[in-house]
DSSP file (Angstrom, degrees, kcal/mol; ACC not computed):
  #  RESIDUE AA STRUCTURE BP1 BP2  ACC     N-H-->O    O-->H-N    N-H-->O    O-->H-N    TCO  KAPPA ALPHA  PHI   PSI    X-CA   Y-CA   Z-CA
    1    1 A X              0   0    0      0, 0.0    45,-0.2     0, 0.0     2,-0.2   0.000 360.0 360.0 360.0 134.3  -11.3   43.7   52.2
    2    2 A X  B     -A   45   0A   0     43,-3.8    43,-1.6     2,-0.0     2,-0.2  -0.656 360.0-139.9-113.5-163.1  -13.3   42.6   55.2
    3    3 A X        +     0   0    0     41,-0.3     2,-0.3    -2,-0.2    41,-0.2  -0.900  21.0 167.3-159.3 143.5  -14.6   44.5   58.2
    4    4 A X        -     0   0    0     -2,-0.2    39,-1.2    37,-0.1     2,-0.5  -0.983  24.2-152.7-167.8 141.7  -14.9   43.7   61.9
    5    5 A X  E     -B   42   0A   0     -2,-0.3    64,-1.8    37,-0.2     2,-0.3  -0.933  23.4-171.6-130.2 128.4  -15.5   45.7   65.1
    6    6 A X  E     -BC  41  68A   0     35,-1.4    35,-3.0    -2,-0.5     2,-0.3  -0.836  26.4-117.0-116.7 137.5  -13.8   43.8   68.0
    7    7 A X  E     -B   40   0A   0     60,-1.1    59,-2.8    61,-0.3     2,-0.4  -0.594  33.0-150.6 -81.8 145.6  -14.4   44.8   72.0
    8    8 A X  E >   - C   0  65A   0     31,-4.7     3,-0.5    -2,-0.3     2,-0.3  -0.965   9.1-161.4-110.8 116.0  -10.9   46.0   73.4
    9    9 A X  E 3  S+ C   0  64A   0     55,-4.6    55,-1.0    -2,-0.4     3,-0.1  -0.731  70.7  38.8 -75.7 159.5  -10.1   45.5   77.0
   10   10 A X  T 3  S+     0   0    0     -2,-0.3     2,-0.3     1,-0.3    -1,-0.2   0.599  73.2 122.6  89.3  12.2   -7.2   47.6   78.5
   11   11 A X    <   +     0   0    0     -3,-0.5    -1,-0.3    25,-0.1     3,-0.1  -0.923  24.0 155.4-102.4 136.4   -7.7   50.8   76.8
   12   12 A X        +     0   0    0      1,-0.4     2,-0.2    -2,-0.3    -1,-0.1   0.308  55.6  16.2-142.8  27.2   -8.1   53.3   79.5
   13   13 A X  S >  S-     0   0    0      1,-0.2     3,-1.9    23,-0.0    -1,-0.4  -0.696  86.0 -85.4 172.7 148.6   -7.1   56.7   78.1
   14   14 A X  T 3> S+     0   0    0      1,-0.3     4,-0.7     2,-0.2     5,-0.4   0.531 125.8  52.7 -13.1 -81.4   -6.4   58.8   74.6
   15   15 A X  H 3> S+     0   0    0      1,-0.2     4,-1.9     2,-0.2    -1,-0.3   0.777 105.3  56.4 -34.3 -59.4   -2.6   57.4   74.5
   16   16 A X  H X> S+     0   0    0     -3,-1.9     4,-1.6     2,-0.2     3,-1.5   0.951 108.5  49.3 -22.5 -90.8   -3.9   53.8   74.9
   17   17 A X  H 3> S+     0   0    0     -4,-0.4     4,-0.6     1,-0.3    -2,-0.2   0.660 109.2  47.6 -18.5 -54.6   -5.9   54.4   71.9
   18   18 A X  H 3X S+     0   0    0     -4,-0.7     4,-1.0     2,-0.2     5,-0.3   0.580 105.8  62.4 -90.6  12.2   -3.4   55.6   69.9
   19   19 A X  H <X S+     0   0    0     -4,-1.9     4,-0.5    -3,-1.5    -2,-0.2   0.783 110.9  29.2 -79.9 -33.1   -1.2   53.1   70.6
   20   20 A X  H  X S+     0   0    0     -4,-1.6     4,-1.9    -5,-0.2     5,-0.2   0.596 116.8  60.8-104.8   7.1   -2.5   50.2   69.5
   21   21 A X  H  X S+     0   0    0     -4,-0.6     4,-1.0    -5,-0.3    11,-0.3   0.816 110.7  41.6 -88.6 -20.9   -4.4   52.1   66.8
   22   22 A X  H  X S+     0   0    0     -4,-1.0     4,-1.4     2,-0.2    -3,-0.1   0.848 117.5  52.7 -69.4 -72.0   -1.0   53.3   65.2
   23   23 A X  H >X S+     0   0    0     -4,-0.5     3,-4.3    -5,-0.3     4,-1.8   0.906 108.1  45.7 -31.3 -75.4    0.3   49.6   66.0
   24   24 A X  H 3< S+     0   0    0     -4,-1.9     6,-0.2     1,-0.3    -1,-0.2   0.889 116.7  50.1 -54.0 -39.1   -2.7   47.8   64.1
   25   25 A X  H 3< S+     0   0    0     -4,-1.0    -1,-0.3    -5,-0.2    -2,-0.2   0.538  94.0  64.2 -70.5  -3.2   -2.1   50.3   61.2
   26   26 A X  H << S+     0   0    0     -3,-4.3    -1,-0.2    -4,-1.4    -2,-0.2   0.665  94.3  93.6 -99.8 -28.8    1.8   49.9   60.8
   27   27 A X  S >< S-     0   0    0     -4,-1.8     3,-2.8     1,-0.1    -4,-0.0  -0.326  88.5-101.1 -70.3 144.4    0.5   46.0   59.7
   28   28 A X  T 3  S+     0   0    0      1,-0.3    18,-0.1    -2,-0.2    -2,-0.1  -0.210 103.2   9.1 -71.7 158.1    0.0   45.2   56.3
   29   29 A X  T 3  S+     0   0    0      1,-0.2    17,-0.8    16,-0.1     2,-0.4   0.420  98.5 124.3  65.8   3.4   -3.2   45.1   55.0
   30   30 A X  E <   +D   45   0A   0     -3,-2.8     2,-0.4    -6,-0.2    15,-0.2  -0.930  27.1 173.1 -87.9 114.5   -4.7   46.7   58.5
   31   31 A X  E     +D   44   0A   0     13,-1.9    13,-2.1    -2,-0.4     2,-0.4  -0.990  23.0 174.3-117.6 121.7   -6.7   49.7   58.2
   32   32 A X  E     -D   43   0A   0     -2,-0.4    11,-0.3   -11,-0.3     2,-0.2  -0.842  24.3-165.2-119.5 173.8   -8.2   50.3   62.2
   33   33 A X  E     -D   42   0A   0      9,-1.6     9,-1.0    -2,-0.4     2,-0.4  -0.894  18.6-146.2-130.5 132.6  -10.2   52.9   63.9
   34   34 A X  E     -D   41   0A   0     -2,-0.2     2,-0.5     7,-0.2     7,-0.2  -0.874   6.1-161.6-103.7 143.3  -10.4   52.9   68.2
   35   35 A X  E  >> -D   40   0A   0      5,-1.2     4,-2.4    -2,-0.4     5,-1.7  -0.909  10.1-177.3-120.5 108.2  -13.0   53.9   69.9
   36   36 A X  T >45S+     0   0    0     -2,-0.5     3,-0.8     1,-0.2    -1,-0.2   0.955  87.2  55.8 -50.8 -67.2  -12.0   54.7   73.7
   37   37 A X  T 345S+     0   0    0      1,-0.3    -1,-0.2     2,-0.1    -2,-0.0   0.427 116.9  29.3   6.0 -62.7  -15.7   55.4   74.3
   38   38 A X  T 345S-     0   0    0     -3,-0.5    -1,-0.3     2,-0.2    -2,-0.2   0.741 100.1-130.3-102.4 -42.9  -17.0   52.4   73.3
   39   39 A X  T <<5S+     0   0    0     -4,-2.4   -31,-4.7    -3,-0.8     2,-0.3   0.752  75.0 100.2  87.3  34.3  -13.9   50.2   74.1
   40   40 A X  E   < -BD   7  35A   0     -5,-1.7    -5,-1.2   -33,-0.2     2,-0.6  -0.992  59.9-146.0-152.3 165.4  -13.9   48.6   70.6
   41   41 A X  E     -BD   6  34A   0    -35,-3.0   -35,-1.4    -2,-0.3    -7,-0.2  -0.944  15.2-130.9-134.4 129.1  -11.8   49.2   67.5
   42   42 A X  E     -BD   5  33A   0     -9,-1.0    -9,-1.6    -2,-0.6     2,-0.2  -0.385  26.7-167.4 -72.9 141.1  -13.1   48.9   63.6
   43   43 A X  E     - D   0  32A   0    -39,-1.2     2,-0.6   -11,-0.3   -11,-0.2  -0.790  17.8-172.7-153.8  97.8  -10.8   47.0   61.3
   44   44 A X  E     + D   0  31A   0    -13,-2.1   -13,-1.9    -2,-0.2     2,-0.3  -0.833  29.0 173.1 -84.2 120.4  -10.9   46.7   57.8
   45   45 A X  E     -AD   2  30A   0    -43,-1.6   -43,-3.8    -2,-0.6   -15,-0.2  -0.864  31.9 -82.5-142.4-179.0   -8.4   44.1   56.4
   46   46 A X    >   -     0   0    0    -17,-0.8     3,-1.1    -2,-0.3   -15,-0.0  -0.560  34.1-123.6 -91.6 136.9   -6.9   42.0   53.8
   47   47 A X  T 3  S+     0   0    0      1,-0.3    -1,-0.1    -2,-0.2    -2,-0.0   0.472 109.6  64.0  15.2 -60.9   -8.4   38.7   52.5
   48   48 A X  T 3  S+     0   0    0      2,-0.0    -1,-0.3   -19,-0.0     2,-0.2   0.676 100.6  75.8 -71.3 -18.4   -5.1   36.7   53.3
   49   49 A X    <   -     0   0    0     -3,-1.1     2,-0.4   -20,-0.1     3,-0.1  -0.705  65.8-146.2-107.6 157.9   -5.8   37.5   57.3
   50   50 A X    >>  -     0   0    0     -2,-0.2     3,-2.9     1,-0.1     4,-0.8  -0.893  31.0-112.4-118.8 140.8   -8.0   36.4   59.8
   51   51 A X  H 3>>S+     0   0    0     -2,-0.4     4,-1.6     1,-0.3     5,-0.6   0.913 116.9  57.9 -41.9 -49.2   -9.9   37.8   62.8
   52   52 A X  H 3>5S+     0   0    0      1,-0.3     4,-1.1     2,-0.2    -1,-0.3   0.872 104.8  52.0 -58.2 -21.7   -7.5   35.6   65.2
   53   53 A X  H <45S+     0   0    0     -3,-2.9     4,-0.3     2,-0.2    -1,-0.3   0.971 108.6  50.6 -64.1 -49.9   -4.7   37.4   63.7
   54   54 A X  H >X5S+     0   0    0     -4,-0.8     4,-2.0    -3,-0.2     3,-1.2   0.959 115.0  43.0  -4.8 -89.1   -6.6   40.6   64.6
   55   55 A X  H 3<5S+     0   0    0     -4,-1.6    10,-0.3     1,-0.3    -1,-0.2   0.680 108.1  57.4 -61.5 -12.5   -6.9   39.4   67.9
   56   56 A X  T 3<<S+     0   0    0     -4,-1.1     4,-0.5    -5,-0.6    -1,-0.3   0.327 111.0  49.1 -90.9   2.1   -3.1   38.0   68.1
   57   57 A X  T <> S+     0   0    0     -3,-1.2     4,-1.0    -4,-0.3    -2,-0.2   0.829 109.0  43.8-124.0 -15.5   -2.0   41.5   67.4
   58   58 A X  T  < S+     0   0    0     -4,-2.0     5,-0.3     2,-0.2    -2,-0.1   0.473 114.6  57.2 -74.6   1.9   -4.1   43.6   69.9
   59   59 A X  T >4 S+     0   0    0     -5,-0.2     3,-1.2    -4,-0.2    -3,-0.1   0.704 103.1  54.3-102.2 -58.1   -2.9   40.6   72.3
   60   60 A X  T 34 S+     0   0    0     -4,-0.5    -2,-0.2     1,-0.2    -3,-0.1   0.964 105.3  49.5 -62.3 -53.5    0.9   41.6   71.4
   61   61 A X  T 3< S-     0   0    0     -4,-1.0    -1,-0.2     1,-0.1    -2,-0.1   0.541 126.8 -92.4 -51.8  -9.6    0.7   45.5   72.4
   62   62 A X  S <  S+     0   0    0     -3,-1.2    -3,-0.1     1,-0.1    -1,-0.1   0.312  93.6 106.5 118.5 -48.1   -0.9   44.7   75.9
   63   63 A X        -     0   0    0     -5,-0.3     2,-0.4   -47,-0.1   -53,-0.2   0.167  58.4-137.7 -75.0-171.7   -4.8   44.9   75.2
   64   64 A X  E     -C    9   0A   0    -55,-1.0   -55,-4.6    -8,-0.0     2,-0.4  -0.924  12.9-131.4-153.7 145.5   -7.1   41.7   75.0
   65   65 A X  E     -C    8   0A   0     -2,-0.4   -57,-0.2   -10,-0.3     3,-0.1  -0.701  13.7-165.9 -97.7 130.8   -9.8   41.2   72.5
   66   66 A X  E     -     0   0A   0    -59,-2.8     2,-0.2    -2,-0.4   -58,-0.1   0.377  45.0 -97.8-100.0   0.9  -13.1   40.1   73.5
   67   67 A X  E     -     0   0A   0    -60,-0.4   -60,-1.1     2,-0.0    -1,-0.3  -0.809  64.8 -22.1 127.0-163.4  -14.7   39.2   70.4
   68   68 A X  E      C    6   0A   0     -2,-0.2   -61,-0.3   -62,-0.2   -62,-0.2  -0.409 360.0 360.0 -83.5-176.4  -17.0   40.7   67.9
   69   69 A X              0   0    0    -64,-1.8    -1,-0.2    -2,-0.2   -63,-0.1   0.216 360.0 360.0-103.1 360.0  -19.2   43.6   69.3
């Protein structure tokens, strides 16, 4: 597993949060954490995937990924 903490734009309250944190977690081999706070969301994932996939699936829900923190 690797680990990545990506800045999130477009979350702008609790529901927001869990929405794409529920999302990113229904994909295989995605374990996330949001942080509203912070505006960035922790991602542990499987081997076979890559951050741009990361970022193509906070992309699908609505948010945009800004990179790495």
């Amino acid at each position: 597993m690797k680990k990545v903490i990506l800045k999130v734009e477009g979350m702008k309250c609790e529901g927001c949060k869990n929405r794409l944190q529920n999302y990113l977690n229904s994909k295989e081999g995605v374990n996330a954490q949001v942080d509203l706070e912070n505006k960035t969301v922790e991602i542990e994932y499987d081997d076979k995937l890559e951050i741009k996939d990361l970022e193509n699936y906070i992309d699908d829900i609505g948010f945009k990924s800004l990179g790495k923190k």
